[in-house]
Each structure stands twice: as C-alpha cells, then as structure tokens.
Wavefront OBJ file of the C-alpha trace (Angstrom):
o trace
v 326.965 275.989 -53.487
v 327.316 272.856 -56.060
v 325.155 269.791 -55.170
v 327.228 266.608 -55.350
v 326.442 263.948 -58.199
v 324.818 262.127 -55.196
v 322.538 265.206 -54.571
v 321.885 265.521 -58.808
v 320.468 262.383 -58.644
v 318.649 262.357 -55.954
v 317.085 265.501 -57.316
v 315.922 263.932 -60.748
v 314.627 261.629 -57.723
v 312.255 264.277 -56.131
v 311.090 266.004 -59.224
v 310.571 262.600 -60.752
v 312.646 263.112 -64.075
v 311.505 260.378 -66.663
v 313.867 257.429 -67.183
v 315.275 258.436 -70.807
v 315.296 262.074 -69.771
v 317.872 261.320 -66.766
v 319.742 259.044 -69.164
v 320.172 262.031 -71.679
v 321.333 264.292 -69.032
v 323.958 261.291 -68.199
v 325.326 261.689 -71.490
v 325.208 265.560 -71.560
v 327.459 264.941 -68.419
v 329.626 262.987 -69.642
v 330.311 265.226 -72.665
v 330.719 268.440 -70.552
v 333.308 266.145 -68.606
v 335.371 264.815 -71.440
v 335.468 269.016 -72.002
v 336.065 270.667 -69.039
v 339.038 267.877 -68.134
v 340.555 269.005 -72.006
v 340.480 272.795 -71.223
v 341.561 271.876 -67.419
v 344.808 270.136 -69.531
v 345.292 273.563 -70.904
v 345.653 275.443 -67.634
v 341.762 276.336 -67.800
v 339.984 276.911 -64.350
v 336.571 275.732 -65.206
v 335.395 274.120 -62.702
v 334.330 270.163 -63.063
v 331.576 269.840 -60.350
v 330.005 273.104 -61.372
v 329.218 271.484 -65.160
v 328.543 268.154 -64.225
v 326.094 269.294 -61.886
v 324.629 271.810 -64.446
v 324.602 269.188 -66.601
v 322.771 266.749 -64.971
v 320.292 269.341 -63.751
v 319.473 271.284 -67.056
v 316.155 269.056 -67.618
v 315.520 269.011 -64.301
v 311.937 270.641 -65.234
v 311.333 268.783 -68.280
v 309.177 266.239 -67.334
v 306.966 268.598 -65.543
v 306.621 270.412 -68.653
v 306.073 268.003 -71.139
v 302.747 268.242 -73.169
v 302.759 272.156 -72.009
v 304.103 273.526 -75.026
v 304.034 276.850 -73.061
v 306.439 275.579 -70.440
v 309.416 276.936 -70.063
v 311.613 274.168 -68.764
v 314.661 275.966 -68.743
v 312.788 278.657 -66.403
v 311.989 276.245 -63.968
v 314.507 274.648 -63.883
v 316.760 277.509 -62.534
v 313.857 278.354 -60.502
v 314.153 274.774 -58.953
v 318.065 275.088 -58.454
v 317.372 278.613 -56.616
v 314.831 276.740 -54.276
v 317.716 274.972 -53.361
v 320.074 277.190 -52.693
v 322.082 276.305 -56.361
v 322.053 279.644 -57.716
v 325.582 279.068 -60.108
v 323.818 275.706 -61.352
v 320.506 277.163 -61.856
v 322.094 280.147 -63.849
v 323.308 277.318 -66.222
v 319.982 275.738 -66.374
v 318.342 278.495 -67.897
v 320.695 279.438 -70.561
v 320.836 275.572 -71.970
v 318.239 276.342 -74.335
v 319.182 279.439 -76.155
v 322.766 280.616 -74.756
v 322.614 284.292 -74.070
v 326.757 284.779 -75.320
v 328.163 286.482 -78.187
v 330.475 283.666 -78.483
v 334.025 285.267 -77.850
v 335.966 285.523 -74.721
v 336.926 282.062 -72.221
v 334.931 279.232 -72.072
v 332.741 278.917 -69.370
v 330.809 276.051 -67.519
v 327.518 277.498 -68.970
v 328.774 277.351 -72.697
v 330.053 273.889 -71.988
v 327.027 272.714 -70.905
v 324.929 274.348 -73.623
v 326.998 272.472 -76.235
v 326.808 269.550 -74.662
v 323.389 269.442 -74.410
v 323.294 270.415 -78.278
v 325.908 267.136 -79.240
v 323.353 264.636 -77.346
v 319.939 263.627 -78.992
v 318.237 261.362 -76.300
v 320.901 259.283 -75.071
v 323.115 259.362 -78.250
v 326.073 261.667 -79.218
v 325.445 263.377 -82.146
v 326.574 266.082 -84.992
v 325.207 269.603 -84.331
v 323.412 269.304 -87.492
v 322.094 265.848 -86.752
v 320.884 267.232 -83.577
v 319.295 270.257 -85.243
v 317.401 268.289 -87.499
v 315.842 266.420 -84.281
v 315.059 270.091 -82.757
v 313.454 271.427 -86.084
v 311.339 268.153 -86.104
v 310.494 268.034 -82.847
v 309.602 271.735 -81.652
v 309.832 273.534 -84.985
v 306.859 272.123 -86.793
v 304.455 274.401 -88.439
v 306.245 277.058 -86.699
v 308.032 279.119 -88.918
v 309.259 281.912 -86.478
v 310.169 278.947 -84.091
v 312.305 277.474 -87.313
v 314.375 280.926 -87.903
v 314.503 281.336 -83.485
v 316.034 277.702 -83.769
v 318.513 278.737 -86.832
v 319.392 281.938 -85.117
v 320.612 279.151 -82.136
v 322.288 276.926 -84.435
v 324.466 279.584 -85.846
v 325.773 280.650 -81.977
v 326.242 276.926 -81.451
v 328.325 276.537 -84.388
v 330.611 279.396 -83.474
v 330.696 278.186 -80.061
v 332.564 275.083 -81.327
v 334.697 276.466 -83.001
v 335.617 278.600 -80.098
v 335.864 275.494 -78.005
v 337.849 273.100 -80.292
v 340.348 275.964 -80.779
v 341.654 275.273 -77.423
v 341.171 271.295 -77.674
v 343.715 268.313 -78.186
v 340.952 267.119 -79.974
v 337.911 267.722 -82.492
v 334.377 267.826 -83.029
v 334.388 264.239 -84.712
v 336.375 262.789 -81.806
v 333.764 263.704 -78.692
v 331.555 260.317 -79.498
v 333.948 257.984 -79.501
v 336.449 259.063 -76.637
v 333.311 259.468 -74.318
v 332.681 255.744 -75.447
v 336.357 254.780 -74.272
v 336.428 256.680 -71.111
v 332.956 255.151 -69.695
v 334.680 254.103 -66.999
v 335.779 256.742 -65.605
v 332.851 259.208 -66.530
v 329.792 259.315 -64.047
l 1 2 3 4 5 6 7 8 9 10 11 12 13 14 15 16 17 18 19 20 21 22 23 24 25 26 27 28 29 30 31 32 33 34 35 36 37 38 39 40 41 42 43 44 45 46 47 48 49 50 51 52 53 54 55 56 57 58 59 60 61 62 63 64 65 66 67 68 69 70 71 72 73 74 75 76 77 78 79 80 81 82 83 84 85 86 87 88 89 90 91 92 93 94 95 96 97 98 99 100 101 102 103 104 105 106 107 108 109 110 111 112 113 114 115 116 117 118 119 120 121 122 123 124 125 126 127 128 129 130 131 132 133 134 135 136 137 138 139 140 141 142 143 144 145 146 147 148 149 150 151 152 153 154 155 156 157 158 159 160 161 162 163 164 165 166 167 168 169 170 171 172 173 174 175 176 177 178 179 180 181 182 183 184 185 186 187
C-alpha cells in the first residue's frame, strides 16, 4: 500500500511535523519527482507515488525527535509507516539517512529519495557538498567519529549521482533550476 499525497499530508498532520520541516520534505518531493519522471522517460519502472510518498514521509519522526540527540528519526519513522500499514514507504524512510547500497545496479525509489533528501538543505536545493557542510555543522560537531560516519555517507552519495545522472537528459547543476520551472506541475 502507498498513501496518497492527500494521506502524506494529513500524516505530517497527526504527528504534528513542524512547519519548515514539512516544507523541506515538499522540496525533497519535488526533487525525487523531477527524477523518477527523467528515468520514467528512459523506459524506467520506478514508480512515482511510491517516492513522492517516501519523500514526503522520510521526516515524518523528526519533530518528535528533535532535542533527543539519541533519536533515531529514521527508525521511527519506518516504524510509523508500518503502523500504518506502509511497509514499501517505511522501508524508504529508514534508509534516508545512511543508504544501505553499494551503489551499482538500477535505480530505485529508495536511492532516489535518499539523494533527494541529500540535494535539499531546509527548503533550498543545494550542491551535495553545500549540503554536507550543513550536516557536518549541524550533527558533526565535536564528534569526530560522527565526522568520518558522515564522510563515509558522502562518498556513497557521490557515487550515487553519478549512477543516477548516467541515465539522465540532464545534470547535477540542472536539478535547482528545472524544479523552479516546473512548480506548477510538482506537488
């Protein structure tokens, strides 16, 4: 089962997901859109619903865990999707913070929406290494083993994007701006 974008929201609702924290996962929709609809131009059978849903889910836990630097939002956030019966969205919930891929094979909903997650810092779109700055900042402080966990991330990101701009009409550079143009037409 896939909830609607109806059902999304009205879960960010329920579990009373902060107002910049929904608008974030917005944006980390509307990347994983732009995406999926360029691979689905290639033939690809990812499917739309399953990574916009995903997508606007993956923080659905955040705001519960904020200030709980032991809180795994990712965690419980896939343990939230399972309550609900949204066991495919869930399992993309709680890889969006460290992908467990090696980074080779198709393209799948879950590595869409990890990326996409990794090109938006609040509500902007951003480089990978723009965003990884933010992430060092923000939850790598004083934490040196938390640094070289983060780098260890950064590197699987960058192959991933590679991996998906291989198969793209388009490149890293050009996600910002055509999400900008296509705001119509983008939840």
């Amino acid at each position: 089962m896939i909830p609607s974008i109806q059902i999304c929201f009205s879960l960010m609702d329920d579990y009373q997901m902060l107002p910049n924290i929904r608008e974030h996962s917005i944006v980390v929709a509307r990347v994983a859109q732009l995406l999926v609809q360029g691979f689905q131009k290639n033939g690809s059978s990812l499917n739309r619903d399953l990574a916009l849903a995903g997508a606007l889910l993956h923080d659905i836990a955040k705001t519960q865990c904020l200030g709980d630097n032991d809180g795994n939002h990712a965690k419980m956030g896939r343990e939230i999707c399972l309550k609900h019966g949204y066991e495919r969205v869930g399992d993309i919930v709680a890889s969006h913070v460290v992908l467990k891929s090696n980074g080779s094979g198709p393209v799948t909903e879950k590595e869409i929406v990890y990326y996409a997650d990794k090109r938006v810092n609040h509500n902007q779109i951003v480089t990978l290494e723009e965003r990884l700055a933010y992430i060092n900042k923000t939850y790598g402080a004083d934490n040196q083993k938390r640094q070289e966990l983060i780098q260890v991330n950064f590197m699987k990101c960058l192959k991933l994007e590679t991996l998906i701009f291989a198969d793209l009409p388009f490149a890293p550079e050009d996600v910002e701006p055509m999400v900008e143009k296509k705001r119509d037409w983008l939840i």
